[in-house]
PQR file with spaces between the fields and no chain letter, atoms N, CA, C, O and H, PARSE charges and radii, in Angstrom:
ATOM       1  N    UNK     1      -7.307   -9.509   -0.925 -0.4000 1.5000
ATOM       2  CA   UNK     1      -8.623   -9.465   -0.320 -0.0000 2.0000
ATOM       3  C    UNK     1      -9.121  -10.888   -0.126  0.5500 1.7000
ATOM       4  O    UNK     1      -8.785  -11.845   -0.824 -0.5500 1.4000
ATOM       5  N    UNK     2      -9.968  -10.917    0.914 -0.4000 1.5000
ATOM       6  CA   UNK     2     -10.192  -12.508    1.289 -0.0000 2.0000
ATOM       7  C    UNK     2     -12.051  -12.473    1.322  0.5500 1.7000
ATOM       8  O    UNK     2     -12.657  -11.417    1.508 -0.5500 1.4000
ATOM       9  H    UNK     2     -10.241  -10.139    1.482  0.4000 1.0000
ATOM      10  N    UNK     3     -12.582  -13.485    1.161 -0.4000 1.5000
ATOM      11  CA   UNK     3     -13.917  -13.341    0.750 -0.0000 2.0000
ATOM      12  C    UNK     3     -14.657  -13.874    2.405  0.5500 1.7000
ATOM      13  O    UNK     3     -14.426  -15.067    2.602 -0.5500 1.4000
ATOM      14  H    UNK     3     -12.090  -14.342    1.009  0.4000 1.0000
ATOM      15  N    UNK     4     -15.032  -13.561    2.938 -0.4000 1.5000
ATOM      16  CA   UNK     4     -16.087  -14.036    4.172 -0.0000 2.0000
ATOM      17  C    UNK     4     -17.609  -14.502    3.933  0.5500 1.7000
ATOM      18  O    UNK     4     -18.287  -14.630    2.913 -0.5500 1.4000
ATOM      19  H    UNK     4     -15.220  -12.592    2.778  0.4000 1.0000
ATOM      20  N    UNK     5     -17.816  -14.667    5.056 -0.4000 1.5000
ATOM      21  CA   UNK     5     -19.603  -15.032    5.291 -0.0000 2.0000
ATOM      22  C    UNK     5     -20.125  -14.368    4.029  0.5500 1.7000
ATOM      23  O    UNK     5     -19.392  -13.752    3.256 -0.5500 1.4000
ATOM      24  H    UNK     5     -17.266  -14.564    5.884  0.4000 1.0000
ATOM      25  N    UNK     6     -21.062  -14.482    3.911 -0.4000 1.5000
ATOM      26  CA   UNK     6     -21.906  -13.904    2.388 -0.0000 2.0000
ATOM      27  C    UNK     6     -21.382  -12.632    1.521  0.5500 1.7000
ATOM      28  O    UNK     6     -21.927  -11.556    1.273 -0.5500 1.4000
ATOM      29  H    UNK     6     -21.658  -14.982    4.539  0.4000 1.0000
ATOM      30  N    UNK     7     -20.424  -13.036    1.243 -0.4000 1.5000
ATOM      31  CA   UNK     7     -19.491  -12.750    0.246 -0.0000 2.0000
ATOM      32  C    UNK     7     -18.850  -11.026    0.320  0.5500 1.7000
ATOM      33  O    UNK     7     -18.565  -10.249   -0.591 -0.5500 1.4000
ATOM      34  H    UNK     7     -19.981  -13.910    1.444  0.4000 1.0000
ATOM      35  N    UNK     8     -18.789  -10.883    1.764 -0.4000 1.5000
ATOM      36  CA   UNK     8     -18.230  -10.007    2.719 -0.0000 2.0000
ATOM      37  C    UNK     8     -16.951   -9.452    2.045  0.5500 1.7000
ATOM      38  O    UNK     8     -16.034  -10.260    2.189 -0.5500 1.4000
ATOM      39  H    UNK     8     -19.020  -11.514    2.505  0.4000 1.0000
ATOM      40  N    UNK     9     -16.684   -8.660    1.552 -0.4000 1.5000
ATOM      41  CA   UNK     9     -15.081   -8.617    1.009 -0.0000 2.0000
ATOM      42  C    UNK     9     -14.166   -7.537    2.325  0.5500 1.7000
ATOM      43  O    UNK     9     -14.500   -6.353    2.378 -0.5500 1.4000
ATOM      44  H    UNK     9     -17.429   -8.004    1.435  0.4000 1.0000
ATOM      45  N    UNK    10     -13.486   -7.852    2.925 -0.4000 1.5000
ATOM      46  CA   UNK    10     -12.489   -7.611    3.588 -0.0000 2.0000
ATOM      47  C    UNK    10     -11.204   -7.616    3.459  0.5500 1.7000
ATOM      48  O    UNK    10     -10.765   -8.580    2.831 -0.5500 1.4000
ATOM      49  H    UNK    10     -13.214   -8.813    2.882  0.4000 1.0000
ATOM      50  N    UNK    11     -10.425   -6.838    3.854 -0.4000 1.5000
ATOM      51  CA   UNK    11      -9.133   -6.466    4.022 -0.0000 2.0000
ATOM      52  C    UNK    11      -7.980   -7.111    4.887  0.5500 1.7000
ATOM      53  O    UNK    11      -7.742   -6.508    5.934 -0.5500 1.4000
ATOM      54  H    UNK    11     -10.782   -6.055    4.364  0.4000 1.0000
ATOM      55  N    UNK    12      -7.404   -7.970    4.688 -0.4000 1.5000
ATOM      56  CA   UNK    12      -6.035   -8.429    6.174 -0.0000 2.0000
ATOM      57  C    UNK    12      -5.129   -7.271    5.922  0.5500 1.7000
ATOM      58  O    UNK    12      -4.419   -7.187    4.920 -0.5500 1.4000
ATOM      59  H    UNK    12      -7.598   -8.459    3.837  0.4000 1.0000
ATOM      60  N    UNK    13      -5.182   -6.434    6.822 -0.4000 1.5000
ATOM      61  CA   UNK    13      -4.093   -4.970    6.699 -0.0000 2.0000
ATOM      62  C    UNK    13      -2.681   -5.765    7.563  0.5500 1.7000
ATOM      63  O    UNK    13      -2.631   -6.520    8.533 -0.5500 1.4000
ATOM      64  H    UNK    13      -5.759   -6.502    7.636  0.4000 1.0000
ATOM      65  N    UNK    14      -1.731   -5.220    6.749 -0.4000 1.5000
ATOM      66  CA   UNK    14      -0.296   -5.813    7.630 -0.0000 2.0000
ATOM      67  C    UNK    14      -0.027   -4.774    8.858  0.5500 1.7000
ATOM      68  O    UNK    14      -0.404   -3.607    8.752 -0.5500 1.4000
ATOM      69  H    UNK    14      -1.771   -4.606    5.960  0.4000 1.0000
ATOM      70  N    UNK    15       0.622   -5.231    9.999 -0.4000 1.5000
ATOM      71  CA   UNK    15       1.255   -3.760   10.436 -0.0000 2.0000
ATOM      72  C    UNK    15       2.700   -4.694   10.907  0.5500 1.7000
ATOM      73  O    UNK    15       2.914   -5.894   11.083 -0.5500 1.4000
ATOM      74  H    UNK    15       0.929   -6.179   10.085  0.4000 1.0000
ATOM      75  N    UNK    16       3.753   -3.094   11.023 -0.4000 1.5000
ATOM      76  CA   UNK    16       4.562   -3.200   11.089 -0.0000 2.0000
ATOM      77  C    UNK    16       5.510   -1.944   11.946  0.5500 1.7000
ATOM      78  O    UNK    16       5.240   -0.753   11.789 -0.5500 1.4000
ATOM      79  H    UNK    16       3.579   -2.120   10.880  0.4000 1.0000
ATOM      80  N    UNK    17       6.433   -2.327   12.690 -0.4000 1.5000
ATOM      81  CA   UNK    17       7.232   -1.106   13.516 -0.0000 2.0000
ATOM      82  C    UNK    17       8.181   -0.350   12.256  0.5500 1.7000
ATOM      83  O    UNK    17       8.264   -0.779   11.105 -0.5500 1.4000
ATOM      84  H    UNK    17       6.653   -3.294   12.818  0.4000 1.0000
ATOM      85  N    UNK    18       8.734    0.645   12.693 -0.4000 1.5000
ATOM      86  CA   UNK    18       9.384    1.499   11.947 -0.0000 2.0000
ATOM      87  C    UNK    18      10.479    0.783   11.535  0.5500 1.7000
ATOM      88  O    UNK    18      10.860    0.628   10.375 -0.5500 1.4000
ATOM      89  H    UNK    18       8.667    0.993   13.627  0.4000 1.0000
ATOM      90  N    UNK    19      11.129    0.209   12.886 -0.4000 1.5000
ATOM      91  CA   UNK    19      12.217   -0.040   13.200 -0.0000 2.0000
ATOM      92  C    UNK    19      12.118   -1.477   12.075  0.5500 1.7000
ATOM      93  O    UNK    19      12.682   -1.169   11.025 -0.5500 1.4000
ATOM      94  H    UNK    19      10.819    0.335   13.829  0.4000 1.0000
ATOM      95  N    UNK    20      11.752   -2.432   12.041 -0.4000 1.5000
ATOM      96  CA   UNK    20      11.332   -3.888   11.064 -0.0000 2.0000
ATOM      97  C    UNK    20      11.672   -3.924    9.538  0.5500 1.7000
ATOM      98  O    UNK    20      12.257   -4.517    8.632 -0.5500 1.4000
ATOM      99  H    UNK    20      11.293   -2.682   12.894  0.4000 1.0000
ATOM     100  N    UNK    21      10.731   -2.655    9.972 -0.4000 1.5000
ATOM     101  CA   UNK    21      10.265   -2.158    8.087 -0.0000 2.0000
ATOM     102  C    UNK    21      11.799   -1.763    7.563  0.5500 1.7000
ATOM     103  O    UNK    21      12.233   -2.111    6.464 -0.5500 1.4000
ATOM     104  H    UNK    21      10.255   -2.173   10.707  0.4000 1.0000
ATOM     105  N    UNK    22      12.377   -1.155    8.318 -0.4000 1.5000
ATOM     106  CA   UNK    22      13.333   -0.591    7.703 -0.0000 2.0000
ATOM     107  C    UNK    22      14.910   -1.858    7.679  0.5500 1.7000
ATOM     108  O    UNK    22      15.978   -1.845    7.068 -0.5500 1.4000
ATOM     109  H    UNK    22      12.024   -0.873    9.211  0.4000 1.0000
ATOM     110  N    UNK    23      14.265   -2.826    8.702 -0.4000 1.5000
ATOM     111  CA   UNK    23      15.595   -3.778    8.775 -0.0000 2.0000
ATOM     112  C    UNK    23      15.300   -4.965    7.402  0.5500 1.7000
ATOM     113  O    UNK    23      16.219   -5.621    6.912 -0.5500 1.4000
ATOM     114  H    UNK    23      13.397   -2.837    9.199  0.4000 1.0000
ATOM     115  N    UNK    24      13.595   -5.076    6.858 -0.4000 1.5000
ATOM     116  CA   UNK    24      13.353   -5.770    6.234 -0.0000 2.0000
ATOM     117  C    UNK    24      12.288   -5.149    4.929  0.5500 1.7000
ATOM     118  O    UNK    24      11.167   -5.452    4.520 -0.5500 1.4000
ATOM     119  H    UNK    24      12.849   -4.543    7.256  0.4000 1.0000
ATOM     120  N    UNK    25      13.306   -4.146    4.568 -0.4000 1.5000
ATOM     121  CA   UNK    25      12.492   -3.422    3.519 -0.0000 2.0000
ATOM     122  C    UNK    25      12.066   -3.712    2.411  0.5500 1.7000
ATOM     123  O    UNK    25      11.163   -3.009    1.957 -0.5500 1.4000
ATOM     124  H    UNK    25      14.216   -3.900    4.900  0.4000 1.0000
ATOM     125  N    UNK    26      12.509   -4.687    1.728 -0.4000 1.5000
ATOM     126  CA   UNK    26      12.440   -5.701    0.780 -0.0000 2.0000
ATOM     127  C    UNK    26      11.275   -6.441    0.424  0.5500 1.7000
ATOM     128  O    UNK    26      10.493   -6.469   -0.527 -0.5500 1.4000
ATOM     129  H    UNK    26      13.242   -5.258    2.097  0.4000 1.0000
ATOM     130  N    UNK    27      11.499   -7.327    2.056 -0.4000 1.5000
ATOM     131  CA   UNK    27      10.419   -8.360    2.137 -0.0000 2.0000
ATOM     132  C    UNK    27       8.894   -7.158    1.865  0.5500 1.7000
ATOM     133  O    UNK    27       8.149   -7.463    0.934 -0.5500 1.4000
ATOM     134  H    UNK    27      12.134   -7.304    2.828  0.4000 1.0000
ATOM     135  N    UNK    28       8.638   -6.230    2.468 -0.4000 1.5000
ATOM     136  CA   UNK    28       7.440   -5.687    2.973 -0.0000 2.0000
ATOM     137  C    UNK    28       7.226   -5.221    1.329  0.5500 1.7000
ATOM     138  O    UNK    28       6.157   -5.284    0.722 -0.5500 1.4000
ATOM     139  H    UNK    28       9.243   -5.981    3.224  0.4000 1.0000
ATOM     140  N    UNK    29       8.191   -4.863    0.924 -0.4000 1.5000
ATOM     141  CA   UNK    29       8.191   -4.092   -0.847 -0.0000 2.0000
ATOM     142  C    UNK    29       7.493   -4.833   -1.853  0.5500 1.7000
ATOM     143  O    UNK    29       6.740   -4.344   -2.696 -0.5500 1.4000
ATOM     144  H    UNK    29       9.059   -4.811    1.418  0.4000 1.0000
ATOM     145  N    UNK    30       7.876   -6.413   -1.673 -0.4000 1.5000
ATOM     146  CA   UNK    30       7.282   -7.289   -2.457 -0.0000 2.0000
ATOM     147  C    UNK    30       5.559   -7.622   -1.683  0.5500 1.7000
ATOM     148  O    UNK    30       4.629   -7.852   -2.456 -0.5500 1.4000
ATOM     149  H    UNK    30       8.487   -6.810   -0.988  0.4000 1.0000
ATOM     150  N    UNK    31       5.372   -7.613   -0.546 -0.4000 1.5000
ATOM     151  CA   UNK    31       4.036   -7.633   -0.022 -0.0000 2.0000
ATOM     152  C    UNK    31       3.313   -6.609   -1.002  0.5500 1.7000
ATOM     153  O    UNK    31       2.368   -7.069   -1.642 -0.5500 1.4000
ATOM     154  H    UNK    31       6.127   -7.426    0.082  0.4000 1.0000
ATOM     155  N    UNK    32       3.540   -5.705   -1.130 -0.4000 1.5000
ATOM     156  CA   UNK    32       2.677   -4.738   -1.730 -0.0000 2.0000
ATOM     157  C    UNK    32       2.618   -4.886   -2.993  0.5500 1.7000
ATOM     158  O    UNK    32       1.514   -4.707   -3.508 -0.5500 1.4000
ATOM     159  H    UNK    32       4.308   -5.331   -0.610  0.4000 1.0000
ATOM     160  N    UNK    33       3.381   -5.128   -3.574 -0.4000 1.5000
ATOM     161  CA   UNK    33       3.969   -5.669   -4.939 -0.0000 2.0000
ATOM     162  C    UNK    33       2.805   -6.357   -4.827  0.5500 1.7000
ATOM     163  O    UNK    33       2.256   -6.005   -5.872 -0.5500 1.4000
ATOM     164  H    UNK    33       4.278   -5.273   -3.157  0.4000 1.0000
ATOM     165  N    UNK    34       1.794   -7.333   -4.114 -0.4000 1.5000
ATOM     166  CA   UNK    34       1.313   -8.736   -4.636 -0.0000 2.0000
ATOM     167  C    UNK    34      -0.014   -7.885   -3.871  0.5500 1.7000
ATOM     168  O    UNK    34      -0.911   -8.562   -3.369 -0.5500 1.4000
ATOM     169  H    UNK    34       2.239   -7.619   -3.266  0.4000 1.0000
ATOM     170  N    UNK    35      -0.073   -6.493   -3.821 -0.4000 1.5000
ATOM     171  CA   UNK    35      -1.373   -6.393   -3.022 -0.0000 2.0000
ATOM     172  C    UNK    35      -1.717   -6.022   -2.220  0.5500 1.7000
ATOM     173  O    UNK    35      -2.699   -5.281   -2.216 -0.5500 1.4000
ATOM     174  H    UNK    35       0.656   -5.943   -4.229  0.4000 1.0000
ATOM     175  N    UNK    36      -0.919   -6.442   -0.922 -0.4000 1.5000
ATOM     176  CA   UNK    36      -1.143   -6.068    0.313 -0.0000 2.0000
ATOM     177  C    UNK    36      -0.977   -4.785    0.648  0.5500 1.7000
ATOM     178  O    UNK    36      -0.154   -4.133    0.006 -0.5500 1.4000
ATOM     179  H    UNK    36      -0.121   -7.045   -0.925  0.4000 1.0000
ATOM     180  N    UNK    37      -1.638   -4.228    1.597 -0.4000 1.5000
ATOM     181  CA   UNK    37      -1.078   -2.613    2.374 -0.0000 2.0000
ATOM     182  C    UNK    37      -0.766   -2.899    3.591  0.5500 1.7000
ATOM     183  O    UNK    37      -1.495   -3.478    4.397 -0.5500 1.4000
ATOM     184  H    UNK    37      -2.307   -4.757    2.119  0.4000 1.0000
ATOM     185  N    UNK    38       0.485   -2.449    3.796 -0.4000 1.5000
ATOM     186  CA   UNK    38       1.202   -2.322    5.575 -0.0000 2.0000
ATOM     187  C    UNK    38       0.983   -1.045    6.105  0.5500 1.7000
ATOM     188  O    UNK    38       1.072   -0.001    5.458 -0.5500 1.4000
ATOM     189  H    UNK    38       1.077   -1.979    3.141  0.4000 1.0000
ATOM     190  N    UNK    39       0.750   -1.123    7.065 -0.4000 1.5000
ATOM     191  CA   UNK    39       0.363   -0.115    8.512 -0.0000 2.0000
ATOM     192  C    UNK    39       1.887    0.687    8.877  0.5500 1.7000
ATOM     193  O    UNK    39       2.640   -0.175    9.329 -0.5500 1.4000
ATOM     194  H    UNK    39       0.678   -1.971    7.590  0.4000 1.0000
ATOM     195  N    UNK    40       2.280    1.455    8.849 -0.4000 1.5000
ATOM     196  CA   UNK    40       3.635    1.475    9.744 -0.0000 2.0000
ATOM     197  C    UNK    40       2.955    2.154   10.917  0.5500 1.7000
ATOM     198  O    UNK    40       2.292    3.190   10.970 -0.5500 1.4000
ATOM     199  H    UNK    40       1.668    2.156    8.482  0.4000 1.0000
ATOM     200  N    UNK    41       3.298    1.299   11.813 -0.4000 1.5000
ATOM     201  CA   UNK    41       3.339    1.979   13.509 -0.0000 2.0000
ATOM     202  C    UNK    41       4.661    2.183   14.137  0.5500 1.7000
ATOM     203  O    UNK    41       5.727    1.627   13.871 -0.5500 1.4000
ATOM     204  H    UNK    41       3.836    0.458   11.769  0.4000 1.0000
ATOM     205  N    UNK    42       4.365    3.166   15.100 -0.4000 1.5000
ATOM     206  CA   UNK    42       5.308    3.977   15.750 -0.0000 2.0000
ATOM     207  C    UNK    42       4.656    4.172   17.017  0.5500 1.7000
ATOM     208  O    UNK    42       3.661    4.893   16.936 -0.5500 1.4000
ATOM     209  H    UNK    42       3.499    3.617   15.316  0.4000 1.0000
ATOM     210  N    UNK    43       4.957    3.693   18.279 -0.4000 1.5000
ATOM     211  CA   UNK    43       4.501    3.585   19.568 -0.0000 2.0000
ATOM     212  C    UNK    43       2.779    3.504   19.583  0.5500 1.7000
ATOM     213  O    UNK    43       2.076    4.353   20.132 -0.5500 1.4000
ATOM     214  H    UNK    43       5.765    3.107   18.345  0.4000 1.0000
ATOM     215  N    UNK    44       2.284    2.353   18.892 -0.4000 1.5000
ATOM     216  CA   UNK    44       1.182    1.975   18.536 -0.0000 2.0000
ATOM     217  C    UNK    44       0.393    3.338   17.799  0.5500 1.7000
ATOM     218  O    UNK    44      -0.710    3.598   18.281 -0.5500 1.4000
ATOM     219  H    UNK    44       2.855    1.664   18.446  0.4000 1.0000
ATOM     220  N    UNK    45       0.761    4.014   16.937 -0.4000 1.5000
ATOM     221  CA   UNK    45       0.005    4.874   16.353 -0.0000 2.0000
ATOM     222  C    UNK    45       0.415    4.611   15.159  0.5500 1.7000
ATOM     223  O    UNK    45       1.621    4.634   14.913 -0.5500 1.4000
ATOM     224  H    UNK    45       1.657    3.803   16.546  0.4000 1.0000
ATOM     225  N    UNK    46      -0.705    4.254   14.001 -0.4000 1.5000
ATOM     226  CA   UNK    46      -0.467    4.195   12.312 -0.0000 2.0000
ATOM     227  C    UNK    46       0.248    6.134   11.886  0.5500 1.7000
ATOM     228  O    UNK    46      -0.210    7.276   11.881 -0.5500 1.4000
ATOM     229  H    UNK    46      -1.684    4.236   14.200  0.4000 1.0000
ATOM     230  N    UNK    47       1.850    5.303   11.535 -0.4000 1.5000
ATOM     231  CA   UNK    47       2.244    6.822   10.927 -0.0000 2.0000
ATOM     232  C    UNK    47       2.225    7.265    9.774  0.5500 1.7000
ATOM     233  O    UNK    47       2.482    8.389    9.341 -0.5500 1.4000
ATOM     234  H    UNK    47       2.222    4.375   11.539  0.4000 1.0000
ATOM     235  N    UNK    48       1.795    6.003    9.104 -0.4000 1.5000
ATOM     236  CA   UNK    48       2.250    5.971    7.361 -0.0000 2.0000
ATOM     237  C    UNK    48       1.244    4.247    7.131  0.5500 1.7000
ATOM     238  O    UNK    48       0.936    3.290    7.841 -0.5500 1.4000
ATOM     239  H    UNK    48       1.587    5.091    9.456  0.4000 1.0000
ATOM     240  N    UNK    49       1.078    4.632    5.881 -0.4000 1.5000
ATOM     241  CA   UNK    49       0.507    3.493    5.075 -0.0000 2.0000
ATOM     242  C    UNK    49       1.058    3.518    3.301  0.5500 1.7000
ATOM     243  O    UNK    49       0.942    4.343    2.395 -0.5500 1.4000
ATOM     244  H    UNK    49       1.328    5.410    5.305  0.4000 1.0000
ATOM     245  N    UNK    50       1.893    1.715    3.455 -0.4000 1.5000
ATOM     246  CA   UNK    50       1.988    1.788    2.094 -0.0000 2.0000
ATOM     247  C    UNK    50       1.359    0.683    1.416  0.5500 1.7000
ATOM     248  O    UNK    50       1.117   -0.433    1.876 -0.5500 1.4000
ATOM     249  H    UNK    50       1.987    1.045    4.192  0.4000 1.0000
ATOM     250  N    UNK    51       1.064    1.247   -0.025 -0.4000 1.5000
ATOM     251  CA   UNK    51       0.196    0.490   -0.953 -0.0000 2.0000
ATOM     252  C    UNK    51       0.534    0.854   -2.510  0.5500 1.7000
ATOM     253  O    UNK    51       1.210    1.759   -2.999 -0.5500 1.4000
ATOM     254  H    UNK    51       1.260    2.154   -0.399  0.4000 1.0000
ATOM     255  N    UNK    52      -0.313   -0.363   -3.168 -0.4000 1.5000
ATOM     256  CA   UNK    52       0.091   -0.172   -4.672 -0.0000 2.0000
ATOM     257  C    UNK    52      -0.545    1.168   -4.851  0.5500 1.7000
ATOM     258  O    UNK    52      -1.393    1.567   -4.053 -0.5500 1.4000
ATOM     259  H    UNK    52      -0.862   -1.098   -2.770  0.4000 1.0000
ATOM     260  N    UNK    53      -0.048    2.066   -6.163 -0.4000 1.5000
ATOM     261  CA   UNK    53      -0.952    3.592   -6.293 -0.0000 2.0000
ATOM     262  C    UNK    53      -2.409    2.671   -6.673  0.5500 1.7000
ATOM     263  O    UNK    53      -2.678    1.523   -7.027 -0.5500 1.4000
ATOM     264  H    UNK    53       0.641    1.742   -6.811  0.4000 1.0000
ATOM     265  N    UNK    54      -3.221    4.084   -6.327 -0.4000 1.5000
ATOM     266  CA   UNK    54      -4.518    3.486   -6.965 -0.0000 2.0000
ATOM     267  C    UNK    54      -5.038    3.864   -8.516  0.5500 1.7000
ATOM     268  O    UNK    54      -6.192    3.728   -8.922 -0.5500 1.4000
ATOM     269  H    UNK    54      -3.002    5.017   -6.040  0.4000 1.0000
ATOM     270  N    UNK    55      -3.974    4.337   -9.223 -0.4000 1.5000
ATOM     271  CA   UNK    55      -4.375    4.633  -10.917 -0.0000 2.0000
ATOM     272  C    UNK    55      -3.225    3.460  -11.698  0.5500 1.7000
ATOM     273  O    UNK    55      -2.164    3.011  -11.262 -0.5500 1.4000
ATOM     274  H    UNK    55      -3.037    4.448   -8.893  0.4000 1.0000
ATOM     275  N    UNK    56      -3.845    3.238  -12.838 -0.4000 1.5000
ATOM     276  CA   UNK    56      -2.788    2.210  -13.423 -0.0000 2.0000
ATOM     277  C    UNK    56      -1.282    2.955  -13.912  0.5500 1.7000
ATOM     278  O    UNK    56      -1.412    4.176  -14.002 -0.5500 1.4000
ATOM     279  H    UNK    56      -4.706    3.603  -13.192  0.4000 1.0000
ATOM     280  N    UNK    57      -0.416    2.642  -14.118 -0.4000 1.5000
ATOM     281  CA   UNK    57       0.883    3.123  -14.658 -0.0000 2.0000
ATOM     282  C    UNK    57       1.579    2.114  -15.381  0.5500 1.7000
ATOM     283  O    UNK    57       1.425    0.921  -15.122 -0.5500 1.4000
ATOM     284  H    UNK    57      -0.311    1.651  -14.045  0.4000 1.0000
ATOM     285  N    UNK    58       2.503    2.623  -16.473 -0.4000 1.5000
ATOM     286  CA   UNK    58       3.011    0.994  -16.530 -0.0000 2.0000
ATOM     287  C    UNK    58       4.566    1.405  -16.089  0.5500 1.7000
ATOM     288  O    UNK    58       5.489    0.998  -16.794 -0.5500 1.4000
ATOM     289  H    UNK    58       2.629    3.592  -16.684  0.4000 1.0000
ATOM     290  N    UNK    59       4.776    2.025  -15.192 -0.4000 1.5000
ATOM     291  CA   UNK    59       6.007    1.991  -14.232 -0.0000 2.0000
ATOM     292  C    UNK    59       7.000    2.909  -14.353  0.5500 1.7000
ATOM     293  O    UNK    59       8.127    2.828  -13.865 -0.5500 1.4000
ATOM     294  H    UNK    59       4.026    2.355  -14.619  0.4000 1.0000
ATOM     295  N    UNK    60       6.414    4.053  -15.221 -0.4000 1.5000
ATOM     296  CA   UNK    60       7.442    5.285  -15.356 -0.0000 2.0000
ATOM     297  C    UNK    60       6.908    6.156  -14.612  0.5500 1.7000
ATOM     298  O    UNK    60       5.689    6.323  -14.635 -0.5500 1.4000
ATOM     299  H    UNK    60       5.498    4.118  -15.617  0.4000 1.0000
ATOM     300  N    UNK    61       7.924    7.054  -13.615 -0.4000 1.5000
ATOM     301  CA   UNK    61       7.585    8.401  -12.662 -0.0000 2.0000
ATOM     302  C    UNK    61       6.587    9.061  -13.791  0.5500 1.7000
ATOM     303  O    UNK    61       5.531    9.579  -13.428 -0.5500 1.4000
ATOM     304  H    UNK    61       8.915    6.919  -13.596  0.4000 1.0000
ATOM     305  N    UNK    62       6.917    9.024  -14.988 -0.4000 1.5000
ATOM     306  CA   UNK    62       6.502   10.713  -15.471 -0.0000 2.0000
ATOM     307  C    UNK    62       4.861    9.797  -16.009  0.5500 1.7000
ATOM     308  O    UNK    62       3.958   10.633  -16.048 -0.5500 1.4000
ATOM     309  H    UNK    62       7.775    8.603  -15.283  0.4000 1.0000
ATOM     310  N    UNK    63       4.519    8.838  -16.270 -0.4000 1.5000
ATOM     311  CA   UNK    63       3.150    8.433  -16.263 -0.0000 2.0000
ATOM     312  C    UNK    63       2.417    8.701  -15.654  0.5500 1.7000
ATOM     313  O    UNK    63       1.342    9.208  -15.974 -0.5500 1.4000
ATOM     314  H    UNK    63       5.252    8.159  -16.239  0.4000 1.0000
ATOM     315  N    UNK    64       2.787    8.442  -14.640 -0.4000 1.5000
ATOM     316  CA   UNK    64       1.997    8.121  -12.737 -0.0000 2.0000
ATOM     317  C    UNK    64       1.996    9.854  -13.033  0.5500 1.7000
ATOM     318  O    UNK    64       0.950   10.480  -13.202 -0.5500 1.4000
ATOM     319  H    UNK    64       3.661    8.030  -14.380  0.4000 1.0000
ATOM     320  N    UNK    65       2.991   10.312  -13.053 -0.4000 1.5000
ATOM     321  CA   UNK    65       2.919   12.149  -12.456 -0.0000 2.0000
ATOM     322  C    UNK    65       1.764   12.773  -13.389  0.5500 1.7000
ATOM     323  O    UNK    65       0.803   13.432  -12.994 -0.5500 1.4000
ATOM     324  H    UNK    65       3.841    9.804  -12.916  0.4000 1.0000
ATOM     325  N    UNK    66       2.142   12.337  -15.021 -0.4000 1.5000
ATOM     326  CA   UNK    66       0.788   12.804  -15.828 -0.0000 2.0000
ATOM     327  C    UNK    66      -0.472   12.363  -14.932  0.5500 1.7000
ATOM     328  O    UNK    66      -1.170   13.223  -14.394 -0.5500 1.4000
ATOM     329  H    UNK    66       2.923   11.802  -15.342  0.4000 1.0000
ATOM     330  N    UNK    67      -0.709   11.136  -14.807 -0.4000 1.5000
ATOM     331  CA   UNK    67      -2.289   10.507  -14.563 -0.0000 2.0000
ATOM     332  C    UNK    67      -2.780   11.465  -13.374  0.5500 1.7000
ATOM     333  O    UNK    67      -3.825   12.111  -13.298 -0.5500 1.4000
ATOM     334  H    UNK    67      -0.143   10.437  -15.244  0.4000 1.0000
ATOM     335  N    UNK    68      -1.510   11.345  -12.296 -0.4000 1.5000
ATOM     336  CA   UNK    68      -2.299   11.996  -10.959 -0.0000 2.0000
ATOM     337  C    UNK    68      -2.310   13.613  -11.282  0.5500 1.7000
ATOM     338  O    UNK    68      -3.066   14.149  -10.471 -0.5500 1.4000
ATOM     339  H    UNK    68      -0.661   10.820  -12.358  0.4000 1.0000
ATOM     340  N    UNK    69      -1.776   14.500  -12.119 -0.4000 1.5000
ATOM     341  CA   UNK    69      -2.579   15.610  -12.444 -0.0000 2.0000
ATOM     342  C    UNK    69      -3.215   15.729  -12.889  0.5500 1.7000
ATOM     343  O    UNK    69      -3.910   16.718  -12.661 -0.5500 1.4000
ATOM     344  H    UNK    69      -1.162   14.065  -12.777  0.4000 1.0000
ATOM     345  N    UNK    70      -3.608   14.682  -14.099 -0.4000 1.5000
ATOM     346  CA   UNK    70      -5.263   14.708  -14.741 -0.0000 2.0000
ATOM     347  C    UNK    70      -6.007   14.455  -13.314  0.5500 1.7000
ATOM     348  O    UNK    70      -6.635   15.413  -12.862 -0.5500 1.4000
ATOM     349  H    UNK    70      -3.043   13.878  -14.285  0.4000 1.0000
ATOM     350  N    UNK    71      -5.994   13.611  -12.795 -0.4000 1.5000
ATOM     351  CA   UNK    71      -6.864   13.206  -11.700 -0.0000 2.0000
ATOM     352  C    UNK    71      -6.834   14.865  -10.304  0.5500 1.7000
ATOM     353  O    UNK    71      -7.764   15.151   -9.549 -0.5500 1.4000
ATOM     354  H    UNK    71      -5.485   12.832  -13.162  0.4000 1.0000
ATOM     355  N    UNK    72      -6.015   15.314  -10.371 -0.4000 1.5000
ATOM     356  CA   UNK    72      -6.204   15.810   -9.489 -0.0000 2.0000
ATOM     357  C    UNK    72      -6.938   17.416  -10.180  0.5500 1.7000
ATOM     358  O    UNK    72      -7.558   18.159   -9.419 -0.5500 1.4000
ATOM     359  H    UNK    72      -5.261   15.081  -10.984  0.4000 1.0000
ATOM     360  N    UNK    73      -6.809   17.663  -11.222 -0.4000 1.5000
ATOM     361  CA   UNK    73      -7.409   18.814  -12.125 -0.0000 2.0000
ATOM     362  C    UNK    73      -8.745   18.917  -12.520  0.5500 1.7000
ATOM     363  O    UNK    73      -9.197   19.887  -13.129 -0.5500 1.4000
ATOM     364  H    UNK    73      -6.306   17.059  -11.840  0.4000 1.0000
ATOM     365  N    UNK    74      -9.608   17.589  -12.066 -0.4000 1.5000
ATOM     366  CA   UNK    74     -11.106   17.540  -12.029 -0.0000 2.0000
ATOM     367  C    UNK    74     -12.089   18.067  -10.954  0.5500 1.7000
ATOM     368  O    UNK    74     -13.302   17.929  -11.106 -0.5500 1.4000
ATOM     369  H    UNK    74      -9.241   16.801  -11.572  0.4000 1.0000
């Protein structure tokens, strides 16, 4: 997130073709890794968006799977 005019908080969203993402899957993996969310487009239409989850985990499937059924059971 980048800070603007009176302390504006905004977003630089990445985008990216299908075709890119998939030749440079890596690079885009570590973008998110540090934060960022990429756009995937597909004949200029957003088809997909990836990002860090938004609950904490400390990096096991079955964490993340507990948290998001507590979260989703409220």
């Amino acid at each position: 997130m980048t800070r603007l005019f009176n302390d504006v908080l905004y977003c630089i969203l990445k985008t990216v073709g299908a075709k890119v993402l998939k030749e440079n899957f890596s690079a885009y993996l570590r973008l998110v890794k540090e934060g960022e969310t990429i756009l995937v487009m597909e004949r200029n239409q957003v088809v997909a968006e990836i990002k860090k989850p938004s609950i904490e985990s400390d990096g096991t499937i079955e964490n993340f799977l507990q948290k998001e059924e507590k979260k989703a059971s409220f």
